[in-house]
N, CA and C atoms of all chains as a GROMACS GRO file, in nm:
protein
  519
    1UNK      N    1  24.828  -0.427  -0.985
    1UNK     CA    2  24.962  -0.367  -0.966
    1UNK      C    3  25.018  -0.397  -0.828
    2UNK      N    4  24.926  -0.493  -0.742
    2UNK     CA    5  24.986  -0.490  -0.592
    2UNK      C    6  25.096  -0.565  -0.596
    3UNK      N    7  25.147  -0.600  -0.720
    3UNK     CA    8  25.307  -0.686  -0.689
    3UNK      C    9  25.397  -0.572  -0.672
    4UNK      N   10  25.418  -0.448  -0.730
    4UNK     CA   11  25.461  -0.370  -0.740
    4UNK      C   12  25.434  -0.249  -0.657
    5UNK      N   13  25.349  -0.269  -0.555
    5UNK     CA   14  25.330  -0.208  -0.445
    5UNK      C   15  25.452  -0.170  -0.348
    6UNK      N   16  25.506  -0.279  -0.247
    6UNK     CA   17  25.600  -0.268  -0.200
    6UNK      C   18  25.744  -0.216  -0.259
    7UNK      N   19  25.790  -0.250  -0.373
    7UNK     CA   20  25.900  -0.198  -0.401
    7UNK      C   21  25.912  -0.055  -0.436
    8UNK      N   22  25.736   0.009  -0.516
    8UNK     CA   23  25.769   0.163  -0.503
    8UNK      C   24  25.751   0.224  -0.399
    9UNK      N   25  25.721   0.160  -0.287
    9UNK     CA   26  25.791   0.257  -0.150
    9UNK      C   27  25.898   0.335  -0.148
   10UNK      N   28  26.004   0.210  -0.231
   10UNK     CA   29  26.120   0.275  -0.163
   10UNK      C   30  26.223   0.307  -0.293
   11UNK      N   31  26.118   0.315  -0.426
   11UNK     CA   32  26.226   0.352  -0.519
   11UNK      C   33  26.144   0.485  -0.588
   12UNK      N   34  26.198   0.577  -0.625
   12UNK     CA   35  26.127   0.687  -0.682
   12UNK      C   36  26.068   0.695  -0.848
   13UNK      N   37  26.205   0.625  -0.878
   13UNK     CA   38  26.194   0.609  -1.040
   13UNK      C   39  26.102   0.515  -1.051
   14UNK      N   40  26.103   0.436  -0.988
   14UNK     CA   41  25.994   0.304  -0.992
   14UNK      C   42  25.828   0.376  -1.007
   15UNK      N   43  25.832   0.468  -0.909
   15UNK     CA   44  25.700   0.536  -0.881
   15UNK      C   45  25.628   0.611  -1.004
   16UNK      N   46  25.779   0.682  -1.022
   16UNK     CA   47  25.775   0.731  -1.157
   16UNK      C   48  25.714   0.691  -1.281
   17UNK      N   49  25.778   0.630  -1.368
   17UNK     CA   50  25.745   0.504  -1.447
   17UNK      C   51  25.576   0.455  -1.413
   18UNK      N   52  25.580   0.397  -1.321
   18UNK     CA   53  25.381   0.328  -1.311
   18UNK      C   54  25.358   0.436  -1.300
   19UNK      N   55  25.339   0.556  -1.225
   19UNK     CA   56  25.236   0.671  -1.316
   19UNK      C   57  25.244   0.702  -1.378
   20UNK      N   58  25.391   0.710  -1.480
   20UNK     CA   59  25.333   0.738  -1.598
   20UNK      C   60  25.257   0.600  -1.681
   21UNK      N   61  25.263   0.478  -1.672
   21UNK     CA   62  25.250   0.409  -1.763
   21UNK      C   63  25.044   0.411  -1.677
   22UNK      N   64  25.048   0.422  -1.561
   22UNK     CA   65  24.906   0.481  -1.540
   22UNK      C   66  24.836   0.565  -1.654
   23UNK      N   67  24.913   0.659  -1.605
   23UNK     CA   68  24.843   0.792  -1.699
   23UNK      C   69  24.783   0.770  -1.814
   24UNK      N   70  24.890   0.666  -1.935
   24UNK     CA   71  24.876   0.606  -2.008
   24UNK      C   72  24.782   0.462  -2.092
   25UNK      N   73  24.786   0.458  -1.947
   25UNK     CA   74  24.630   0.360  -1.946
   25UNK      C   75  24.520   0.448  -1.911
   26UNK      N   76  24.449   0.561  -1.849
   26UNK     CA   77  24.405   0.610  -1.856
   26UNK      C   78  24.317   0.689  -2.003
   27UNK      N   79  24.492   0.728  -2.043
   27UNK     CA   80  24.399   0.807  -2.206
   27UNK      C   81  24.354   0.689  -2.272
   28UNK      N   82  24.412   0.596  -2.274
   28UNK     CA   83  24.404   0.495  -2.346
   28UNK      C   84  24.234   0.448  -2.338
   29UNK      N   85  24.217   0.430  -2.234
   29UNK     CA   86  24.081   0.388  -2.143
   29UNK      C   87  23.976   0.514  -2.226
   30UNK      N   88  24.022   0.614  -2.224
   30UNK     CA   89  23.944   0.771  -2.227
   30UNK      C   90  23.927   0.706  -2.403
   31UNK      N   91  23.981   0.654  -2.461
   31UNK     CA   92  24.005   0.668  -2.664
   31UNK      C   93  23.899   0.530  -2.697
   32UNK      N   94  23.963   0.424  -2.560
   32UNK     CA   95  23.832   0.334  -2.577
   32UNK      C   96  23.697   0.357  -2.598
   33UNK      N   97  23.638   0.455  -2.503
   33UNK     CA   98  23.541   0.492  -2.451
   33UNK      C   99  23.463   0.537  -2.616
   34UNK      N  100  23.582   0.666  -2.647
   34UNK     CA  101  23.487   0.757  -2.751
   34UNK      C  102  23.516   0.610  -2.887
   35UNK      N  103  23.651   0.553  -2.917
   35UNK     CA  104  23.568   0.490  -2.989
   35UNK      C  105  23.484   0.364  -3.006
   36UNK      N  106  23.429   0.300  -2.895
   36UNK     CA  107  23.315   0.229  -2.897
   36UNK      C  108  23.186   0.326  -2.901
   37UNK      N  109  23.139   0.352  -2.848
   37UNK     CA  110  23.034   0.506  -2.851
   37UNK      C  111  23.048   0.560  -3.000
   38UNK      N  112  23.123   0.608  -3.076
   38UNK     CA  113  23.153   0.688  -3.211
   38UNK      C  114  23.134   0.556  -3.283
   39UNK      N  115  23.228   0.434  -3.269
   39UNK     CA  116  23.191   0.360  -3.382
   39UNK      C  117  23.067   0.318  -3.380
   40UNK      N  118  22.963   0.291  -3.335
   40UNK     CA  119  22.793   0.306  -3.292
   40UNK      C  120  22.761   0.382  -3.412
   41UNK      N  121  22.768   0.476  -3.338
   41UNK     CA  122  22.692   0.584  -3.418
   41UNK      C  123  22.760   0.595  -3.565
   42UNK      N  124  22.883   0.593  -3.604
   42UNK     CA  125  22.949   0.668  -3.737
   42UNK      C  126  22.932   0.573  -3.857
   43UNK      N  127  22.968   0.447  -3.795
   43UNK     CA  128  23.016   0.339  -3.896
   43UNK      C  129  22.893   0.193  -3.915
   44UNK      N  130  22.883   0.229  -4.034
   44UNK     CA  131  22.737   0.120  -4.099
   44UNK      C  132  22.861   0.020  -4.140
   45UNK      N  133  22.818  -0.014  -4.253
   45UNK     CA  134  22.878  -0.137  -4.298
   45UNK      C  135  23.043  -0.076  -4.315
   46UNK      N  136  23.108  -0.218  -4.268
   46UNK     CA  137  23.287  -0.217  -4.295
   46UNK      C  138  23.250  -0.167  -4.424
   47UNK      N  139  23.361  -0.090  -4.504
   47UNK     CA  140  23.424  -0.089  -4.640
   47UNK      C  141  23.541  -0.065  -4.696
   48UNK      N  142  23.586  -0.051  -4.766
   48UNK     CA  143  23.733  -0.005  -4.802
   48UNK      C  144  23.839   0.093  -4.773
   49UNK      N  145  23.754   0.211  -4.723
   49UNK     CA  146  23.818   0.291  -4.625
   49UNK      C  147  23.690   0.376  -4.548
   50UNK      N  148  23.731   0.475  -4.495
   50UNK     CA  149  23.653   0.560  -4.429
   50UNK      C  150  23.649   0.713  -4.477
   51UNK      N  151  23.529   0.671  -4.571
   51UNK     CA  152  23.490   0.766  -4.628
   51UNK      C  153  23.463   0.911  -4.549
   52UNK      N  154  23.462   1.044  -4.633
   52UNK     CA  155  23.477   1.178  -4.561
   52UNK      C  156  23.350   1.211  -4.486
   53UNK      N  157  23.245   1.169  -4.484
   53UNK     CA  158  23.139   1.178  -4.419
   53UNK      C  159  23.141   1.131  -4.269
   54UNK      N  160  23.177   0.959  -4.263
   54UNK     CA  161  23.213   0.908  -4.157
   54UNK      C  162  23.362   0.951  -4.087
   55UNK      N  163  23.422   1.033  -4.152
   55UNK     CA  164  23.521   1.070  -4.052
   55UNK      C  165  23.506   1.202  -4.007
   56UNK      N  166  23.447   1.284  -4.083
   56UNK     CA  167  23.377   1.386  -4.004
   56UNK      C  168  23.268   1.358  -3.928
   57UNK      N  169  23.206   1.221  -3.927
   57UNK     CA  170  23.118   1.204  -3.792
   57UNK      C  171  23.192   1.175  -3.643
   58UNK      N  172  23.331   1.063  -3.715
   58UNK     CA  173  23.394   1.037  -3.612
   58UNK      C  174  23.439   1.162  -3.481
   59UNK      N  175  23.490   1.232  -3.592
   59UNK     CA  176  23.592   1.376  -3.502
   59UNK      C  177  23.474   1.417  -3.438
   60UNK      N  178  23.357   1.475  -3.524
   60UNK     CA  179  23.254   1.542  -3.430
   60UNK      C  180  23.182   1.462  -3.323
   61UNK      N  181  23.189   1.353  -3.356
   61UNK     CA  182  23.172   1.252  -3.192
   61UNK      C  183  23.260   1.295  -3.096
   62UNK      N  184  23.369   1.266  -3.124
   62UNK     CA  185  23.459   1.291  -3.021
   62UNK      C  186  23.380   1.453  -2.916
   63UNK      N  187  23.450   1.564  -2.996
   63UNK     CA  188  23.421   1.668  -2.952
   63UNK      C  189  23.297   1.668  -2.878
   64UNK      N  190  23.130   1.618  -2.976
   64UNK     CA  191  23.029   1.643  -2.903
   64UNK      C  192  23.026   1.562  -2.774
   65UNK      N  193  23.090   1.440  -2.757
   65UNK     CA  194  23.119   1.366  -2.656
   65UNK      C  195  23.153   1.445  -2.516
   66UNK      N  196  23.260   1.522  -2.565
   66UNK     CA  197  23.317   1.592  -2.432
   66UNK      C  198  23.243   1.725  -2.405
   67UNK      N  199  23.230   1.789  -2.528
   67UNK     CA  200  23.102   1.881  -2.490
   67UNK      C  201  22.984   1.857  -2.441
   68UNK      N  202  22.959   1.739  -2.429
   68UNK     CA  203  22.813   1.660  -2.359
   68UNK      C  204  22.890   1.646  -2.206
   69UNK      N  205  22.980   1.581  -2.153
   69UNK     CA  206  23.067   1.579  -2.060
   69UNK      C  207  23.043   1.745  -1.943
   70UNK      N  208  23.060   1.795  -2.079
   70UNK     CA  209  23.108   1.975  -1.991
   70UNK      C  210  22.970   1.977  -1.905
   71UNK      N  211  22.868   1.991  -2.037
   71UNK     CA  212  22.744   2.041  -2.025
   71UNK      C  213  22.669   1.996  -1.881
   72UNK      N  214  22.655   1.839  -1.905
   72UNK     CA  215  22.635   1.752  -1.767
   72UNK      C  216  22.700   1.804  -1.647
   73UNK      N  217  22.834   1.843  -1.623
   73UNK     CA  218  22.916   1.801  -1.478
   73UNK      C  219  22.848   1.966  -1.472
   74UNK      N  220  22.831   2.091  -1.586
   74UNK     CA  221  22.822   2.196  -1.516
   74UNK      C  222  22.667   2.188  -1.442
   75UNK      N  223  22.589   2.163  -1.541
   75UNK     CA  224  22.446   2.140  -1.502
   75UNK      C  225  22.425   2.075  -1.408
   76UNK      N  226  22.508   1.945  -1.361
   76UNK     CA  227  22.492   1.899  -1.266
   76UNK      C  228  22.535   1.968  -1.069
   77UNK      N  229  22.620   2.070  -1.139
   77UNK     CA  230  22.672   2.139  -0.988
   77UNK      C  231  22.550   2.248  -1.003
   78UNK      N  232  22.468   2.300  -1.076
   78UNK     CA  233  22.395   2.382  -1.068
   78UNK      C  234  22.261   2.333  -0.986
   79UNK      N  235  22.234   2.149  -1.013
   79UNK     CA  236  22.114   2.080  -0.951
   79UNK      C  237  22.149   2.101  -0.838
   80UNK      N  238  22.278   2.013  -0.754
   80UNK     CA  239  22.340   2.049  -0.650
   80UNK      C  240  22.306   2.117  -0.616
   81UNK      N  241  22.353   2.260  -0.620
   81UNK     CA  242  22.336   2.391  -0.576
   81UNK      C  243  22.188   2.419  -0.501
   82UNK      N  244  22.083   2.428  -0.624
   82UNK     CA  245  21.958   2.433  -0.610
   82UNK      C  246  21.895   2.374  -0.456
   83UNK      N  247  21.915   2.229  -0.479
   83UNK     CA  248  21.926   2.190  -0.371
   83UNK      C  249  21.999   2.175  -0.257
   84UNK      N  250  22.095   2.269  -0.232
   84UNK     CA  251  22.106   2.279  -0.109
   84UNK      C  252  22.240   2.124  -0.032
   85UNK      N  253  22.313   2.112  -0.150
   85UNK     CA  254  22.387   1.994  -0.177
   85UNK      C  255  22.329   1.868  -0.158
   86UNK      N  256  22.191   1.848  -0.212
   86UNK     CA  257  22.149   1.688  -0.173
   86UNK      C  258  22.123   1.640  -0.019
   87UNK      N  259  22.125   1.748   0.071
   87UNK     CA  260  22.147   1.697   0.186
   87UNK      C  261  22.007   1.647   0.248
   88UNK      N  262  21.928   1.546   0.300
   88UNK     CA  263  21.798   1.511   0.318
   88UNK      C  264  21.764   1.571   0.472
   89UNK      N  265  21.664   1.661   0.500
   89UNK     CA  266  21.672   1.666   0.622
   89UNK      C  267  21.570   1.637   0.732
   90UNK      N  268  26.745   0.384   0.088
   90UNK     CA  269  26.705   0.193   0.038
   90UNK      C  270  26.641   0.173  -0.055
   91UNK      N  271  26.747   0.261  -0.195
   91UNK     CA  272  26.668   0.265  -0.325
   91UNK      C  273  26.733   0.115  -0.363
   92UNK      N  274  26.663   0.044  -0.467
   92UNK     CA  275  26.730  -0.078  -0.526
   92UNK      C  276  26.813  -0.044  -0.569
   93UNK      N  277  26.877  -0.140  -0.655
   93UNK     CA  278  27.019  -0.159  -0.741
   93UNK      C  279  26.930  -0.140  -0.852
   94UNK      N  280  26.994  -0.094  -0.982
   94UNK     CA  281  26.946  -0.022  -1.134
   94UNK      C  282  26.889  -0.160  -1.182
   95UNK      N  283  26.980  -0.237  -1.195
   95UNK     CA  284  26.992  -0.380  -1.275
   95UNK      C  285  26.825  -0.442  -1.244
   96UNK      N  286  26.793  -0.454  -1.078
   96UNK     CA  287  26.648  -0.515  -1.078
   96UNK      C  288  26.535  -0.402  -1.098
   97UNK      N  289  26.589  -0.235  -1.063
   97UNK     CA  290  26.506  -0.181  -1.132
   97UNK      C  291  26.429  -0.187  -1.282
   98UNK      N  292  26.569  -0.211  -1.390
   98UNK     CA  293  26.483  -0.203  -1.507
   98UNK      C  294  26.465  -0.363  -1.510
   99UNK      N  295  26.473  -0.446  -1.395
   99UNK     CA  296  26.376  -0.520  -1.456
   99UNK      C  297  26.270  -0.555  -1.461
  100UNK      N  298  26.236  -0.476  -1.290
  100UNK     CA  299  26.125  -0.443  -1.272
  100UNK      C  300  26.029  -0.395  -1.367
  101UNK      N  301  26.070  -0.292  -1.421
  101UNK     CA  302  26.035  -0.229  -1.510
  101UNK      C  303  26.012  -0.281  -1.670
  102UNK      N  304  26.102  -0.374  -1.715
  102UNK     CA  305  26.063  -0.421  -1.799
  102UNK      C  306  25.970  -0.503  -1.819
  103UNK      N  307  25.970  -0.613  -1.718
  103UNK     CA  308  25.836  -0.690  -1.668
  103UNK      C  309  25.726  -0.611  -1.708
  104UNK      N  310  25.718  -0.525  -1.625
  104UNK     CA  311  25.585  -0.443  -1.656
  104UNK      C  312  25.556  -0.439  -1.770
  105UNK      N  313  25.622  -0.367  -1.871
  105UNK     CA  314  25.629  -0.336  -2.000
  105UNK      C  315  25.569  -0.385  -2.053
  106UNK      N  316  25.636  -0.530  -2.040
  106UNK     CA  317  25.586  -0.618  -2.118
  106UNK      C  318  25.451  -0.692  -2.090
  107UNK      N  319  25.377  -0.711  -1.960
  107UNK     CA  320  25.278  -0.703  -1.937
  107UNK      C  321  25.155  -0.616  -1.968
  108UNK      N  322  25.210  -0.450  -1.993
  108UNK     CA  323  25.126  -0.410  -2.011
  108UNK      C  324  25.093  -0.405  -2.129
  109UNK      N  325  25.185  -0.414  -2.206
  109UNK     CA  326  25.175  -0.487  -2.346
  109UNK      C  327  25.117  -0.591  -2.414
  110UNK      N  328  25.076  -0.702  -2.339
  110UNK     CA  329  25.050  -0.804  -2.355
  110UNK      C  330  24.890  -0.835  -2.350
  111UNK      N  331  24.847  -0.741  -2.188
  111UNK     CA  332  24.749  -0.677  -2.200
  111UNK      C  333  24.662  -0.592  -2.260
  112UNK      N  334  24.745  -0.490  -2.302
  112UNK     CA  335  24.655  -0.408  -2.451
  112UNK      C  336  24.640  -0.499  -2.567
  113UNK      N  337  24.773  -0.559  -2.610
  113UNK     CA  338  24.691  -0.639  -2.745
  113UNK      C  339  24.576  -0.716  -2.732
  114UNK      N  340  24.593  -0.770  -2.568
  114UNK     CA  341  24.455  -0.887  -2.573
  114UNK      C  342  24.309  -0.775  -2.567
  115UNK      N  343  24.305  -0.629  -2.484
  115UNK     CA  344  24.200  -0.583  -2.510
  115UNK      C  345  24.181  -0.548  -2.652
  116UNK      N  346  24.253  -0.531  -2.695
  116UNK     CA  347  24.268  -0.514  -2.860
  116UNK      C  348  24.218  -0.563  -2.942
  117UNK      N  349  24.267  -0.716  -2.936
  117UNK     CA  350  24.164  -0.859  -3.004
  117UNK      C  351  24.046  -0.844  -2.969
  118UNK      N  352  23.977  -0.832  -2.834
  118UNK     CA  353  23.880  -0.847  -2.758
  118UNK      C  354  23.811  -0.761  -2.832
  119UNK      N  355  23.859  -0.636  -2.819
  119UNK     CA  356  23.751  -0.490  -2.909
  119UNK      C  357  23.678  -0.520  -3.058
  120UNK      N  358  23.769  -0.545  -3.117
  120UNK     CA  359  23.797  -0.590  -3.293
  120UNK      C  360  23.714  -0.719  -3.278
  121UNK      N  361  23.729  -0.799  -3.184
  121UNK     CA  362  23.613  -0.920  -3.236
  121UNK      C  363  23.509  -0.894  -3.238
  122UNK      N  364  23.469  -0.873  -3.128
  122UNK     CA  365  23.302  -0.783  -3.081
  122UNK      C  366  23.295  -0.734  -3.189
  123UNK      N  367  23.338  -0.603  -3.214
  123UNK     CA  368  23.278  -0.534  -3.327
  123UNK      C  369  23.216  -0.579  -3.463
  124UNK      N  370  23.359  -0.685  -3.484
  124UNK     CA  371  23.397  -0.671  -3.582
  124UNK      C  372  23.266  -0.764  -3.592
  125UNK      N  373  23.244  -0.888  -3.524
  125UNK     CA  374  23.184  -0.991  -3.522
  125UNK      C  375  23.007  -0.929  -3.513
  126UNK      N  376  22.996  -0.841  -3.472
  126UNK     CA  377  22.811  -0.761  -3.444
  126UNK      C  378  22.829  -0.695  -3.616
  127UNK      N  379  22.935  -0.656  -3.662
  127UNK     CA  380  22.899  -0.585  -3.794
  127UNK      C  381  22.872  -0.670  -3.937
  128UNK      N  382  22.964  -0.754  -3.886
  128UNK     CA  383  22.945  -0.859  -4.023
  128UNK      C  384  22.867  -1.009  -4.001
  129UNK      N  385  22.866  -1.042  -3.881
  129UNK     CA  386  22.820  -1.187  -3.885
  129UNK      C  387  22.674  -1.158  -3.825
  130UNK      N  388  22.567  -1.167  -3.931
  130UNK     CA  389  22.410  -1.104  -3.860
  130UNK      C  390  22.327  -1.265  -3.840
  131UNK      N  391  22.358  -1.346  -3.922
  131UNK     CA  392  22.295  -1.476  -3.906
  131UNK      C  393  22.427  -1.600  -3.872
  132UNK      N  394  22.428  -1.665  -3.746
  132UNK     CA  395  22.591  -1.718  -3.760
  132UNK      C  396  22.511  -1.870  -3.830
  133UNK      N  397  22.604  -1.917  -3.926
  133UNK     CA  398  22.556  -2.011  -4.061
  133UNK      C  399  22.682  -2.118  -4.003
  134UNK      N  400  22.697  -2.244  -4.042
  134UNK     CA  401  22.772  -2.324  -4.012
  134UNK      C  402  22.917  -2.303  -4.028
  135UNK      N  403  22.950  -2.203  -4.089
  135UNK     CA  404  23.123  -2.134  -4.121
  135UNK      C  405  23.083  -2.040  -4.125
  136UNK      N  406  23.224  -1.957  -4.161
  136UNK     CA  407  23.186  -1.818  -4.203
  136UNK      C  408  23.219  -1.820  -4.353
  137UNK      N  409  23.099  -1.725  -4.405
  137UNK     CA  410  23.109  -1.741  -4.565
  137UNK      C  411  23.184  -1.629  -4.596
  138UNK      N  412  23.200  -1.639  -4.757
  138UNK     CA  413  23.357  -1.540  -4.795
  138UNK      C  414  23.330  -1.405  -4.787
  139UNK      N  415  23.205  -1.380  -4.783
  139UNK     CA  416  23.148  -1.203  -4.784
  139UNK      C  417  23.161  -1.198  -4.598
  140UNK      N  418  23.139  -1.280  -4.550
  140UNK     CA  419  23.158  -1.221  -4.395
  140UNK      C  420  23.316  -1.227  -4.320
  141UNK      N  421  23.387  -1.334  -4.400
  141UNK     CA  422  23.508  -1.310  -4.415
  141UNK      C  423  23.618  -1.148  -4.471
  142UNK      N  424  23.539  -1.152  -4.589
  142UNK     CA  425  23.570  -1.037  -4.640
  142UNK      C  426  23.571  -0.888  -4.542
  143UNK      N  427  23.426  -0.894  -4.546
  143UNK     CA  428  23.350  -0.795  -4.403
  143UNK      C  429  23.426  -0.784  -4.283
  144UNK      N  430  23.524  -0.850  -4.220
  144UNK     CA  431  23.588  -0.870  -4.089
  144UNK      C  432  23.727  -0.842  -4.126
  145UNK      N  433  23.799  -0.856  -4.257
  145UNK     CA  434  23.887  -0.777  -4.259
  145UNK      C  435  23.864  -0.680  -4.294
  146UNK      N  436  23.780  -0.625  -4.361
  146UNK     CA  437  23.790  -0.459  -4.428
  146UNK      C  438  23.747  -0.362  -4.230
  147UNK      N  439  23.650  -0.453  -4.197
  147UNK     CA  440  23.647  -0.396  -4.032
  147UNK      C  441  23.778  -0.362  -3.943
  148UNK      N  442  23.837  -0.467  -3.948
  148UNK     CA  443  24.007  -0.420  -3.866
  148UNK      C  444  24.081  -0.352  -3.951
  149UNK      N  445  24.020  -0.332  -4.034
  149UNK     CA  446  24.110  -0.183  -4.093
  149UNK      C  447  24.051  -0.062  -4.092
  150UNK      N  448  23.904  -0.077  -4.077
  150UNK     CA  449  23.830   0.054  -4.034
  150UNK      C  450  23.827   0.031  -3.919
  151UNK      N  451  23.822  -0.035  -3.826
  151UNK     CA  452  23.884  -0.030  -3.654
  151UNK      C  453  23.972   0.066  -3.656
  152UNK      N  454  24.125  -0.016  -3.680
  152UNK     CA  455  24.240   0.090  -3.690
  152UNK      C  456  24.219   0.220  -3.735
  153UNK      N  457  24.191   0.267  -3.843
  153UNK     CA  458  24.173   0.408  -3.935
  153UNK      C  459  24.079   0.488  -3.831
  154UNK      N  460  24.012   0.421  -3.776
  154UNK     CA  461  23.862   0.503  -3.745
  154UNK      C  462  23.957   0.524  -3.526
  155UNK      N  463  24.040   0.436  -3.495
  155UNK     CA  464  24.154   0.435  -3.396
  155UNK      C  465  24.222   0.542  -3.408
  156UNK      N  466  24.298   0.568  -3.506
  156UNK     CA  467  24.386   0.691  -3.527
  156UNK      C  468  24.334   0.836  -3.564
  157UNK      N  469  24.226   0.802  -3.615
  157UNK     CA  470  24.106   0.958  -3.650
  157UNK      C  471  24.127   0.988  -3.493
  158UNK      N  472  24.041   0.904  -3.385
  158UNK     CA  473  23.968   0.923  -3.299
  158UNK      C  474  24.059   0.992  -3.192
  159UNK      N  475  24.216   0.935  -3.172
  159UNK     CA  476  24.308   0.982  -3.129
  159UNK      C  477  24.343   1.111  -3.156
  160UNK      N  478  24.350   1.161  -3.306
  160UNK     CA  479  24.396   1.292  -3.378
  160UNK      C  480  24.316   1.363  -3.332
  161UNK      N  481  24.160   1.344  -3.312
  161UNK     CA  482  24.061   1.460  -3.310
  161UNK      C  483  24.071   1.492  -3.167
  162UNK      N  484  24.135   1.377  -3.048
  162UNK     CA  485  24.122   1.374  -2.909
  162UNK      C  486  24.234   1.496  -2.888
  163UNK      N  487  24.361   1.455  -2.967
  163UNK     CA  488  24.483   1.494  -2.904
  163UNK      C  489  24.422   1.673  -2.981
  164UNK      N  490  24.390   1.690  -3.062
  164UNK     CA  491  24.372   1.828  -3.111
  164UNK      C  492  24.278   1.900  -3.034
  165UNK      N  493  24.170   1.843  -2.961
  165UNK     CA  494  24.058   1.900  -2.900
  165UNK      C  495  24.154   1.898  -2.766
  166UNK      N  496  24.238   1.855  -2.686
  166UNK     CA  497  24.282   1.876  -2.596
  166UNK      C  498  24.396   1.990  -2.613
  167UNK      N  499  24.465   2.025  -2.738
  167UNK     CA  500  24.552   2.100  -2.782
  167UNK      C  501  24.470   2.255  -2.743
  168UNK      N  502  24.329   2.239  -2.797
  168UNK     CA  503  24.218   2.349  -2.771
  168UNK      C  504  24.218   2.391  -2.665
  169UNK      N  505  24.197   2.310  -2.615
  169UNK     CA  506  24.154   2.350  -2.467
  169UNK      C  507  24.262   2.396  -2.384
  170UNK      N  508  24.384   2.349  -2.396
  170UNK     CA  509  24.482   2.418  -2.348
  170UNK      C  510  24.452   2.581  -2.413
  171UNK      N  511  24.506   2.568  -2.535
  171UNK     CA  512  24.530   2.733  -2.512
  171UNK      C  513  24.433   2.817  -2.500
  172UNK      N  514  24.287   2.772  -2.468
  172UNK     CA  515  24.220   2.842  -2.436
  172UNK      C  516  24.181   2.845  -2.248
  173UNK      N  517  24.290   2.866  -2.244
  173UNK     CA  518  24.285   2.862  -2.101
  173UNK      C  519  24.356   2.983  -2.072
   0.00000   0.00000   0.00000
């Protein structure tokens, strides 16, 4: 994006616009994620459509995905903690 | 020392269209991989009509299994809002 560096200095709407079209690459990035990871796990052989089994694996990927997410970042400030923020002394 | 509108949106359109140009190619990129690890297990001198077959019914369970994944995202984030 550094072509577009200099000119949103000095324009607002400009600024505007690339974060949102940021933002947008972002979720986008976030949908990649769960479905490479979900299609792994959900989907065996291509077939004609996506049968109700595999799309209730899909959705519950998703969710357990981010509920795995929660679980980690909380557990992980709790290791932190324990220790005394990682600090070596 | 805002610009003039005229090179704004064209600024802007440029982009657009770049970033556009860019998602379809990660797009292709995704769908081959996949598509190519699900159906092609021995690569044989062509591709035969069942692995042919296999690679389109895949970019359509790409897509389908794309728009689930979105619905269940955008609803689990719908959650979480109002449970706030």
């Amino acid at each position: 994006m550094s072509d577009y560096e200099n000119v949103s200095a000095i324009d607002q709407e400009l600024q505007d616009f690339l974060d949102l079209e940021k933002q947008k690459a972002q979720v986008n990035a976030q949908l990649d994620e769960f479905n490479e990871i979900c299609w792994e796990k959900c989907i065996g052989r291509p077939s004609t459509k996506l049968d109700h089994a595999t799309e209730m694996c899909l959705s519950n990927c998703v969710d357990r995905f981010i509920d795995t997410s929660v679980l980690i970042t909380k557990r992980f400030a709790e290791i932190l903690n324990k220790r005394g923020g990682m600090n070596d002394n | 020392m805002a610009m003039d509108s005229a090179k704004r949106g064209e600024i802007m359109e440029l982009a657009k269209q770049q970033i556009a140009v860019a998602n379809a190619q990660e797009l292709l990129s995704k769908m081959t991989q996949r598509c190519f690890k699900k159906c092609v297990n021995k690569p044989g001198s062509s591709l035969d009509s069942s692995e042919q077959k296999c690679i389109s019914m895949c970019m359509d369970r790409f897509m389908d299994s794309w728009d689930l994944i979105s619905r269940a995202y955008g609803q689990r984030l719908q959650r979480e809002q109002q449970n706030q």
